[in-house]
PLY file of the C-alpha trace (Angstrom):
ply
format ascii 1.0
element vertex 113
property float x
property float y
property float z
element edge 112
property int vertex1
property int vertex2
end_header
79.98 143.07 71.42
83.21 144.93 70.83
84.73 146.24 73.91
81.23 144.88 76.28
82.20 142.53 78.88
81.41 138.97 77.68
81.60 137.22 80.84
83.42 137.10 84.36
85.50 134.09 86.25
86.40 134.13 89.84
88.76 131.47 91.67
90.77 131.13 95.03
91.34 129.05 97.48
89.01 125.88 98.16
86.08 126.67 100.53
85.52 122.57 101.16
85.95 121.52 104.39
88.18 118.57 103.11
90.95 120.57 101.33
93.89 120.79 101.37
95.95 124.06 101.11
96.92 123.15 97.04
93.49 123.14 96.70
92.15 125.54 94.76
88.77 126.30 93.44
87.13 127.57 90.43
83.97 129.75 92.19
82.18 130.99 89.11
82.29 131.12 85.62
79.41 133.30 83.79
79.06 133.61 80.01
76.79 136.31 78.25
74.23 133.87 76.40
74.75 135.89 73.13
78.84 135.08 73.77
78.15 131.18 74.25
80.03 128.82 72.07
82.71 131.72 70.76
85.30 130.41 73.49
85.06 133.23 76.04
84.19 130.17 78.59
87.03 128.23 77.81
89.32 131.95 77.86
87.91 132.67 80.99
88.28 129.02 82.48
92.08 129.48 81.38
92.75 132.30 83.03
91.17 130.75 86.55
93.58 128.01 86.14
96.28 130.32 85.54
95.47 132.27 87.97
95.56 129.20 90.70
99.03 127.69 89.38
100.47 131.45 89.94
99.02 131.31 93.19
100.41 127.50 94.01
97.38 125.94 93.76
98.39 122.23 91.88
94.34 120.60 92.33
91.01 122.62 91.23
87.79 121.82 92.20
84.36 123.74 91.48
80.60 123.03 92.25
78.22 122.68 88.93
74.08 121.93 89.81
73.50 118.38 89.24
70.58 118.78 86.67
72.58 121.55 84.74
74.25 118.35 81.92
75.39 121.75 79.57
77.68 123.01 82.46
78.72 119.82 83.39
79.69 118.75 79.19
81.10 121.73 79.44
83.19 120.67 82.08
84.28 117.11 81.31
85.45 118.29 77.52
88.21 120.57 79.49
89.48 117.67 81.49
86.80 117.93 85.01
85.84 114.65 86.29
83.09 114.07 89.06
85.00 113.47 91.94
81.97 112.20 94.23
81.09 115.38 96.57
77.52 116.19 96.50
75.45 118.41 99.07
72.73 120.83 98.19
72.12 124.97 98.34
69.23 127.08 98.80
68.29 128.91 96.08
65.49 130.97 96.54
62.89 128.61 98.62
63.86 125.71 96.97
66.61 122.76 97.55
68.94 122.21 94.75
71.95 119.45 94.29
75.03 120.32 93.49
78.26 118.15 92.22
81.74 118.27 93.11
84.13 118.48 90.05
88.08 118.07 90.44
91.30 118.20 88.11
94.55 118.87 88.33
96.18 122.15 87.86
97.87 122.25 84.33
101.48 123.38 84.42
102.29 122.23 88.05
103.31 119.09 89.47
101.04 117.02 91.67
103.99 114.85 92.57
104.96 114.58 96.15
108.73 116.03 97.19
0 1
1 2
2 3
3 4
4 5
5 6
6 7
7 8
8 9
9 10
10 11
11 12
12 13
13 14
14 15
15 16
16 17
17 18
18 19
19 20
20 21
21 22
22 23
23 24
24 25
25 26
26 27
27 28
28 29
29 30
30 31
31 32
32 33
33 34
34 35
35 36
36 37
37 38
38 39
39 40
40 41
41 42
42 43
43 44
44 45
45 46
46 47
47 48
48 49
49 50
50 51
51 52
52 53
53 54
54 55
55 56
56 57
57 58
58 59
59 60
60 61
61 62
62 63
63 64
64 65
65 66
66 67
67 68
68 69
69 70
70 71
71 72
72 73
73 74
74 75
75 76
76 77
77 78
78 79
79 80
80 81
81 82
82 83
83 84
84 85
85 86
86 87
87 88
88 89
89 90
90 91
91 92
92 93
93 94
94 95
95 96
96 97
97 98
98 99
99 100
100 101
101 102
102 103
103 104
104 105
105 106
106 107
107 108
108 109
109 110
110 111
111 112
């Protein structure tokens, strides 16, 4: 796999209707299955967080499907808790839930000035 892309990550701002502007929010994170469990994940996880404190984001949330319990293990080991936001998306013709995860933004302060 030398020099192949192993997997992408894309972050911004939160799309929620309920955040704030040091919201941020982790979009996407997609691992090659032949790259799982060789830490590109938590690399590319990382480098979305890194990304978000440069950009003065000090909160992270991301979506995860509900039924999906490798994503969200995945998630809780690297600090992610369930925050309570739930809706559902359309993929394909059917109706799937989704979960809200949230955690702070490691490196910045959440403390109020």
């Amino acid at each position: 796999m030398d020099g192949a892309v192993a997997g992408f990550a894309a972050a911004g701002p939160s799309r929620d209707e309920d955040a704030s502007p040091r919201d941020g929010e982790l979009y996407a994170i997609y691992v090659d299955p032949p790259c799982w469990r060789l830490g590109v994940g938590r690399a590319l996880e990382a480098a979305a967080l890194a990304g978000m404190r440069a950009a003065g984001f000090s909160s992270a949330t991301l979506w995860v499907i509900a039924a999906n319990p490798a994503a969200r293990a995945f998630y809780e080991a690297a600090g992610w808790a369930f925050d309570g936001g739930d809706t559902t998306i359309e993929l394909g013709d059917d109706e799937v839930p989704i979960v809200r995860y949230r955690r702070s933004v490691p490196g910045t302060s959440t403390r109020a000035v």
